[in-house]
C-alpha positions in Angstrom: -5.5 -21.7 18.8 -3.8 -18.1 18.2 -4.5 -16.0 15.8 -1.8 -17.0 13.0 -3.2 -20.9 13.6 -6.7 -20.0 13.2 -5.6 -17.7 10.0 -3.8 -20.8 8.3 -6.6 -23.9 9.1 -9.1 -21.0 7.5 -6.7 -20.9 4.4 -6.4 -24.5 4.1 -10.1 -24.8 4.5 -9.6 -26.8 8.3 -11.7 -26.0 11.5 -11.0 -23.9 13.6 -11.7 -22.6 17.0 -13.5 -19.5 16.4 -13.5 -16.8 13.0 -11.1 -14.7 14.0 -11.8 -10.7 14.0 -9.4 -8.9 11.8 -9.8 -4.9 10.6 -7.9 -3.5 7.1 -7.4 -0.5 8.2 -9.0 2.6 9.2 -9.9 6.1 7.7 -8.4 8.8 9.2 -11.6 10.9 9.4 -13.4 8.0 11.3 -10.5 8.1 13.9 -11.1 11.5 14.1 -14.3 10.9 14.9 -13.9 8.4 17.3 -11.1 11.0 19.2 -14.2 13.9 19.6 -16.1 11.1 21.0 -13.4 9.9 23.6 -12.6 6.3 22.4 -9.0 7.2 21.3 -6.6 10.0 21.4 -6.1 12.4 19.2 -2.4 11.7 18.7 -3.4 8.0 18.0 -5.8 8.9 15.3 -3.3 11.0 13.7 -0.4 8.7 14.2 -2.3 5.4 13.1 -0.5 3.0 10.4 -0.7 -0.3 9.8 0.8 -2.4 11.7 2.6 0.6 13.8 2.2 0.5 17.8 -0.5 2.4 17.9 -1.9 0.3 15.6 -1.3 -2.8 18.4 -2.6 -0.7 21.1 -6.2 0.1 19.4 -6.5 -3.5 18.5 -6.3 -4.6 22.2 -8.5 -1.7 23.2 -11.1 -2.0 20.5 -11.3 -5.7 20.4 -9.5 -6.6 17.1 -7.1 -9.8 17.5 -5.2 -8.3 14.4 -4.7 -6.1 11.2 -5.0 -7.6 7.7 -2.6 -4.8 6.7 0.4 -6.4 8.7 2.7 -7.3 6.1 5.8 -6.4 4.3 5.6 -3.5 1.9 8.0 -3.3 -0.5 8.1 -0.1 -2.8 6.5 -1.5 -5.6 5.7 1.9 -7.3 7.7 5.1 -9.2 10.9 5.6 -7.3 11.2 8.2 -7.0 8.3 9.6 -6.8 7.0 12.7 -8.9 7.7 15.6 -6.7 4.4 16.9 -5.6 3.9 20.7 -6.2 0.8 23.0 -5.6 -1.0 24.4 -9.0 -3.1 26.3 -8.0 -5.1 27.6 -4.6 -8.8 27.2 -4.9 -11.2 29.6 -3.0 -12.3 27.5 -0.1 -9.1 26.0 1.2 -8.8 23.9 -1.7 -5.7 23.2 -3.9 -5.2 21.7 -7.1 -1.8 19.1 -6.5 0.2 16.9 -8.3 0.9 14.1 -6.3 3.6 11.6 -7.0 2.1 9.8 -9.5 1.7 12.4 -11.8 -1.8 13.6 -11.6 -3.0 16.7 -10.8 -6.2 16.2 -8.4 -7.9 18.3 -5.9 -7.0 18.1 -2.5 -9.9 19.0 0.0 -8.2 20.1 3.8 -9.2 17.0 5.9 -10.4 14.6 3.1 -8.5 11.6 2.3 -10.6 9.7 0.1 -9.9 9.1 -3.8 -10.2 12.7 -4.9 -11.2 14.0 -8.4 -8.4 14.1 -11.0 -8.0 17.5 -13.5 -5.6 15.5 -15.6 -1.9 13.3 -15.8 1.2 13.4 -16.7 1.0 10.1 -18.7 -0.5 10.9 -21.8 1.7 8.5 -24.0 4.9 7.5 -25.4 7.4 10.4 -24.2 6.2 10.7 -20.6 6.3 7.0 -20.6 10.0 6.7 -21.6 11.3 9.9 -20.0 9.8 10.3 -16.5 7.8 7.1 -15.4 9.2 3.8 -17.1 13.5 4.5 -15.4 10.8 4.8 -12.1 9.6 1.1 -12.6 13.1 -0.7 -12.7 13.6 -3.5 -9.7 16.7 -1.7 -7.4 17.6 -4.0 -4.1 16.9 -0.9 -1.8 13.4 -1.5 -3.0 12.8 -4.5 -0.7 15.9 -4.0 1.5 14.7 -0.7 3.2 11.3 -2.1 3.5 9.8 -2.0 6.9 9.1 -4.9 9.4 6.3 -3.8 11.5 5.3 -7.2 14.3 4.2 -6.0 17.3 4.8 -2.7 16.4 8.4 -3.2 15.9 9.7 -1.2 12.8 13.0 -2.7 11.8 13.8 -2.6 7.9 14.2 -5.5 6.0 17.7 -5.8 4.8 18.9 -4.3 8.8 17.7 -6.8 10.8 14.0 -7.6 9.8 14.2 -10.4 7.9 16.3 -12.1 10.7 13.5 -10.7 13.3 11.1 -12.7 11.2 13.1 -15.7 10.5 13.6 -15.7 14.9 10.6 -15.1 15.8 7.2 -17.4 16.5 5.0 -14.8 15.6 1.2 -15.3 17.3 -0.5 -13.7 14.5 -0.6 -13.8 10.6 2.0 -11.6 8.5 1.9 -11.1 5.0 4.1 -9.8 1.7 2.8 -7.3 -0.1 3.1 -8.2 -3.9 2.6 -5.1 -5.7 -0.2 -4.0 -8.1 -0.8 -3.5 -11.5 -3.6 -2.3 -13.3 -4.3 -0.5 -9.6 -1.5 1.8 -10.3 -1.3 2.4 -13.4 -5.0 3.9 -13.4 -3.4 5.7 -10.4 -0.9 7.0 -13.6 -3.2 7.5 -16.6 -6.7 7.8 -14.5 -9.3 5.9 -15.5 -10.4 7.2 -18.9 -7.4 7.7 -20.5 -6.1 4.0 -19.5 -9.7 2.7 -21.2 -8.4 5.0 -24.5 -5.2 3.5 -24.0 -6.1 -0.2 -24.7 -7.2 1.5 -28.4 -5.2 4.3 -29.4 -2.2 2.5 -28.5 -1.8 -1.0 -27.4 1.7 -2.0 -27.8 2.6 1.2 -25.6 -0.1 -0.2 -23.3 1.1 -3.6 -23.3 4.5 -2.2 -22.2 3.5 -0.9 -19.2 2.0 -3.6 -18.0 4.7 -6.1 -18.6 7.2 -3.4 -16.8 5.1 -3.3 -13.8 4.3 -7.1 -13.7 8.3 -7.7 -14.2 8.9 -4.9 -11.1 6.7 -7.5 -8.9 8.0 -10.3 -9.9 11.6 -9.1 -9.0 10.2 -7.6 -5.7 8.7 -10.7 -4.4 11.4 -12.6 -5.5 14.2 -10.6 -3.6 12.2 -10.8 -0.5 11.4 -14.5 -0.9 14.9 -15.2 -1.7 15.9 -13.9 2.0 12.7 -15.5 3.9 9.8 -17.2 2.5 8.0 -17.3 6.2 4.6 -15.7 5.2 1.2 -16.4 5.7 0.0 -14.9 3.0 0.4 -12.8 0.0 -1.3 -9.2 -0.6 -2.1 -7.7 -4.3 -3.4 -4.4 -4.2 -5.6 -3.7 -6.7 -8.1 -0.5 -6.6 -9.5 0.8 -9.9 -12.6 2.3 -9.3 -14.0 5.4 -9.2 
């Protein structure tokens, strides 16, 4: 069996072969780590992404038969994105940021973990009309500039990835990503104020979920529309602190 046929009789609940063993990814720091200690380069730990060729190479060399994180990602969130700025420069290297969704967070030199959050941009109704809900309507470029990563082969989707996929017998599972929604909007209002939310305001509340919902239903349906070939679908959702 390869990898994509042991993937699908696990799916279906059928035998297989052998559990196959799959990664989701890596932290940069850990790479980093690894690089000091001689198991890969330093311009493969820096230029790791999912599904990338780099990605392919340290699967072969580390003895993963694949990355869960293969799969079609459609921009499901604010397009644009805020434009990140610096606020302020802390003492020790520091720097309070806003990032693209809105909130302002500290950013540590080298850390890429979920950092503390100061405050958002979201606070309610106004934000919510004027800045972040004409970022959450559906757009074809959306799914059409999308990149195809098998094999390490970037193509996007509306040039000539979707007809990679729909030609090719791939040996190992690829997935669509499907968006998120309560992931990203505590990404938006952090964690607190999206609890105070639910209270102080549930019809605003309300809104933004069914605005997010309906951006990945349209996503997911554009993509299936061209090619409905995947193994599996992918929801992100990430809402703890």
């Amino acid at each position: 069996m390869n990898h994509r046929e042991r993937v699908l009789a696990i799916m279906n609940y059928q035998d297989v072969d052998r559990l196959p063993v799959v990664h989701f990814g890596y932290w940069t720091e850990t790479l980093l780590v690894w690089a000091s200690e001689g198991h890969v380069t330093q311009e493969e730990a820096l230029g790791w992404g999912d599904g990338n060729e780099i990605d392919v190479v340290l699967n072969q060399r580390l003895g993963w038969d694949f990355d869960w994180g293969s799969s079609l990602g459609w921009h499901a969130g604010l397009e644009p994105p805020i434009e990140e700025r610096v606020i302020e420069e802390l003492p020790d290297g520091s720097q309070k940021l806003l990032n693209g969704d809105g909130a302002i967070v500290l950013k540590k030199p080298g850390v890429t973990s979920i950092p503390m959050e100061f405050d958002h941009t979201l606070k309610g109704r106004r934000e919510w009309e004027e800045i972040f809900k004409p970022r959450l309507q559906f757009v074809p470029e959306r799914v059409s500039e999308a990149s195809v990563f098998v094999g390490g082969r970037r193509l996007p989707f509306g040039s000539g990835g979707s007809d990679w996929l729909k030609a090719h017998d791939r040996q190992t599972a690829y997935g669509l990503y499907c968006g998120s929604l309560y992931g990203r909007i505590r990404g938006w209002l952090g964690l607190v104020n999206a609890s105070y939310l639910q209270v102080d305001d549930e019809p605003l509340f309300d809104e933004i979920i069914d605005t997010v919902g309906e951006l990945c239903y349209q996503g997911v349906k554009a993509v299936l529309d061209v090619y409905d070939g995947f193994d599996f679908g992918h929801f992100w959702e990430d809402i703890c602190f």
